[in-house]
Phi, psi and omega in degrees: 000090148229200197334121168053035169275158177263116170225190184256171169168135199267113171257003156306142329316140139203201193206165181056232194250085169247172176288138188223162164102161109004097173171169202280160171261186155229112178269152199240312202281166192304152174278337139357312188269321146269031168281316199291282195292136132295007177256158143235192199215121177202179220218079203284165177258169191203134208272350180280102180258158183223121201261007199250350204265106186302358182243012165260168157232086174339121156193166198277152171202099191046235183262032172303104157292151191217145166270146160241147230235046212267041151241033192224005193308153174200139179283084167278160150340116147340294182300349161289001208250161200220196186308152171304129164243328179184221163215188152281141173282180188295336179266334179272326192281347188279321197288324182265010170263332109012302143307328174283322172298324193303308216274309171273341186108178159240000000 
């Protein structure tokens, strides 16, 4: 599992407007961190897109146009996490590591 690999992953239970279901991630935290930890830190994508939400990120999800959800970041289990789909190219991992200091700080 690393950094801004792309995966499926079952985020049920969940509660209030959190992203719920099956559906793909972004692991956003360090590899480092997931080598150690049982968790990561991702970010789910989502096919409802809002192209005005300064907290989305346009991206591809096979030939899916897609959002990464990075106001939705969350730590989960590993073991929710499920097959590889892919990666972030190198420009999409600099614009969401950008969104996540705009959004959280650095």
């Amino acid at each position: 599992m690393k950094r801004y690999e792309l995966r499926w992953a079952s985020l049920d239970p969940t509660q209030g407007s959190e992203m719920a279901k099956t559906r793909p991630v972004v692991i956003v935290s360090l590899d480092e961190l997931n080598e150690r930890l049982q968790t990561v830190v991702v970010c789910p994508l989502t096919s409802q897109l809002h192209p005005a939400w300064r907290c989305r990120l346009p991206a591809k999800c096979g030939l899916q146009p897609a959002e990464i959800a990075v106001d939705q970041i969350r730590t989960i289990r590993k073991t929710r996490l499920g097959a590889r789909i892919g990666n972030l190219s190198d420009s999409q991992a600099t614009a969401l590591r950008r969104l996540i200091t705009e959004m959280y700080g650095e």
